[in-house]
Backbone as CSV, one residue per row, in Angstrom:
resi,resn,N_x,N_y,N_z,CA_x,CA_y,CA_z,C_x,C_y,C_z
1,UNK,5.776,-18.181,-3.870,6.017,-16.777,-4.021,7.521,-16.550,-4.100
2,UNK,7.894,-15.585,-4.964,9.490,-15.327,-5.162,9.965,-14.559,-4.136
3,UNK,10.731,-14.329,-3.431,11.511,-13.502,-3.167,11.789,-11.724,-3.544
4,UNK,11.512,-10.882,-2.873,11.792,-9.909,-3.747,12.409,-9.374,-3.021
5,UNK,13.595,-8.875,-4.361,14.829,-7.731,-3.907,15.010,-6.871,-2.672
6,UNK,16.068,-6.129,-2.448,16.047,-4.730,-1.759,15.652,-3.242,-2.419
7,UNK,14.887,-2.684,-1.717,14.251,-1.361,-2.133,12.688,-1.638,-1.208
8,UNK,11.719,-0.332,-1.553,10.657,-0.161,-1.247,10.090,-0.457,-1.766
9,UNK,8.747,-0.757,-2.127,8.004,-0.333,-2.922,6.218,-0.428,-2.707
10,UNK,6.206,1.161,-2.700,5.139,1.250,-1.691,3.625,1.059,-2.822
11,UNK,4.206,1.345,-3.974,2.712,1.671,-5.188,2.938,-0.067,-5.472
12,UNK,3.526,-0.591,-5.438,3.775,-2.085,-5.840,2.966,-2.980,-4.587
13,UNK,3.163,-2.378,-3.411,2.954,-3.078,-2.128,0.945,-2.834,-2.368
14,UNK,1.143,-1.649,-2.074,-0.743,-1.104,-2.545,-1.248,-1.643,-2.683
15,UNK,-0.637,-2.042,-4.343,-1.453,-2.382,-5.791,-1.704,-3.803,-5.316
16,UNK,-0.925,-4.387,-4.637,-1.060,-5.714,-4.716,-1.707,-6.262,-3.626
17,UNK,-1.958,-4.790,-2.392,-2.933,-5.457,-0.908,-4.434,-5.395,-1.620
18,UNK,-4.450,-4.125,-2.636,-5.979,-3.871,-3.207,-6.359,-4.695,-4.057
19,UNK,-5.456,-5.235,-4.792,-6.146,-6.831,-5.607,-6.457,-7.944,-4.749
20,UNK,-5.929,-8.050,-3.809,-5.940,-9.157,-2.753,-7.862,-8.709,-2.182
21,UNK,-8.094,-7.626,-1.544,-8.902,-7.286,-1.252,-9.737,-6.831,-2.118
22,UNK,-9.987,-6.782,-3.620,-10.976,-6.421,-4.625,-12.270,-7.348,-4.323
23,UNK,-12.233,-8.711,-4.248,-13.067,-9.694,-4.773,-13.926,-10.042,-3.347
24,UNK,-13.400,-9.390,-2.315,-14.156,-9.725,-0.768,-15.286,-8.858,-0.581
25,UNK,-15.859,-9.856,-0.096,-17.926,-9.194,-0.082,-18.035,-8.950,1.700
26,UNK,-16.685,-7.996,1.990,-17.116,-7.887,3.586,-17.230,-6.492,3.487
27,UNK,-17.631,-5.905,5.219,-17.873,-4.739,5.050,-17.297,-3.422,5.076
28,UNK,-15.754,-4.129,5.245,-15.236,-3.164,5.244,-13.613,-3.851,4.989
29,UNK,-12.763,-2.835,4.143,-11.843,-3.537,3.757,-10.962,-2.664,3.896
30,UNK,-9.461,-3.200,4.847,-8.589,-2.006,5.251,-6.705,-2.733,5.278
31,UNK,-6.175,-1.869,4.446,-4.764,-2.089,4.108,-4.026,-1.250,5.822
32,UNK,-2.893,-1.941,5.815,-2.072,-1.081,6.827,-1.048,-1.245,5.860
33,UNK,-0.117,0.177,5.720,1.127,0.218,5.242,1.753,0.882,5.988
34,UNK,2.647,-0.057,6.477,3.509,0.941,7.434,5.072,0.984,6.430
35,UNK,5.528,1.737,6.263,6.920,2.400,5.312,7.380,3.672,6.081
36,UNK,9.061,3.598,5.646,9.785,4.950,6.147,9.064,6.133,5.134
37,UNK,8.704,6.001,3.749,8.336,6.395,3.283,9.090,7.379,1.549
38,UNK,9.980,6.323,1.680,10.837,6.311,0.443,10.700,5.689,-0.218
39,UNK,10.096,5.690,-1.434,10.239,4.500,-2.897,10.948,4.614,-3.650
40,UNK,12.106,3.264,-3.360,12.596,3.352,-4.342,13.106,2.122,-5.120
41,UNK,11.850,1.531,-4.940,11.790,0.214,-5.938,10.285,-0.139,-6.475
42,UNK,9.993,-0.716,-7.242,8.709,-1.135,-8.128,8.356,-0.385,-9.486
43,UNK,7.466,-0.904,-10.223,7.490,0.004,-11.361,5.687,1.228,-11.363
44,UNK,5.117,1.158,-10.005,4.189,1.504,-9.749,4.182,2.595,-9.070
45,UNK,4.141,3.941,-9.196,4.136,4.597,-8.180,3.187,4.847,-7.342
46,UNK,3.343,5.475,-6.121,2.539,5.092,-5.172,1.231,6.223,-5.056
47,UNK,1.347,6.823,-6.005,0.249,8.164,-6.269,-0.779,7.325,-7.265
48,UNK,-0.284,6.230,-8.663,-1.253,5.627,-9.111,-1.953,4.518,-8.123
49,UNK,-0.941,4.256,-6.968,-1.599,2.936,-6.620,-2.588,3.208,-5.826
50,UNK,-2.613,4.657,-5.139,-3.469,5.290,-4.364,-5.170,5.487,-5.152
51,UNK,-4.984,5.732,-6.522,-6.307,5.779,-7.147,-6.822,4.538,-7.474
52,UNK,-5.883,3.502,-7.371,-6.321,2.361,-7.567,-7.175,1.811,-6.260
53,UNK,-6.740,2.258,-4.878,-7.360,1.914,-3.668,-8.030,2.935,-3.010
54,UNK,-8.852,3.330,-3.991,-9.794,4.452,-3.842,-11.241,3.440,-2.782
55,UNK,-11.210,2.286,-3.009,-12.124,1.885,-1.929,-12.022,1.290,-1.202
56,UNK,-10.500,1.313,-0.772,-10.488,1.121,0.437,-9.788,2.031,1.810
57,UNK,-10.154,1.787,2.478,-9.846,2.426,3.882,-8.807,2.147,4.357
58,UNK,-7.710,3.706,4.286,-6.297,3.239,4.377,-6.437,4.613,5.105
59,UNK,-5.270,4.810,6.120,-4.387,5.481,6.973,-2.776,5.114,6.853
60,UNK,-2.217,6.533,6.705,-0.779,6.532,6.921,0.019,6.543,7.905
61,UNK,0.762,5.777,8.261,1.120,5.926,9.629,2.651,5.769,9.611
62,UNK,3.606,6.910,10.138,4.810,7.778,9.486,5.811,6.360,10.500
63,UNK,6.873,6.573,10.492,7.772,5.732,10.977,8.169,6.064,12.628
64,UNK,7.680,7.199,12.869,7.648,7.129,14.623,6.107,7.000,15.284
65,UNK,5.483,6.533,14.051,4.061,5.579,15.115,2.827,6.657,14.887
66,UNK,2.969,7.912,14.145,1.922,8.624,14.068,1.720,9.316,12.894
67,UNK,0.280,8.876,12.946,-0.370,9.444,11.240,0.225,10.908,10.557
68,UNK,0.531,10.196,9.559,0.995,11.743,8.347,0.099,12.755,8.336
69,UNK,0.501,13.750,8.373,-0.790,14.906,8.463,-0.543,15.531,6.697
């Protein structure tokens, strides 16, 4: 695996926990992203990557430890 730069990137990070988790036959499949919540690196934004992980079970959880409302 390469190395990647400085920046965020939260639709890049997503995209790439929900391919990881596409092909698993369990019962339940759940990303944690924890981010300050600035993107500003990848070429994905994080609103497409969100429709992309439409099945899975994700929570936001803000940078002082409690879910985004």
């Amino acid at each position: 695996m390469s190395q990647i730069g400085d920046g965020t990137a939260i639709g890049s990070a997503l995209t790439a926990s929900v391919n990881r988790l596409r092909g698993l036959k369990s019962k339940s499949r759940i990303v944690i992203l924890m981010t300050d919540g600035q993107n500003n690196a990848g070429k994905i934004t994080p609103a497409v990557a969100a429709e992309a992980a439409e099945a899975v079970k994700g929570d936001v959880i803000g940078p002082d430890g409690k879910p985004a409302s």
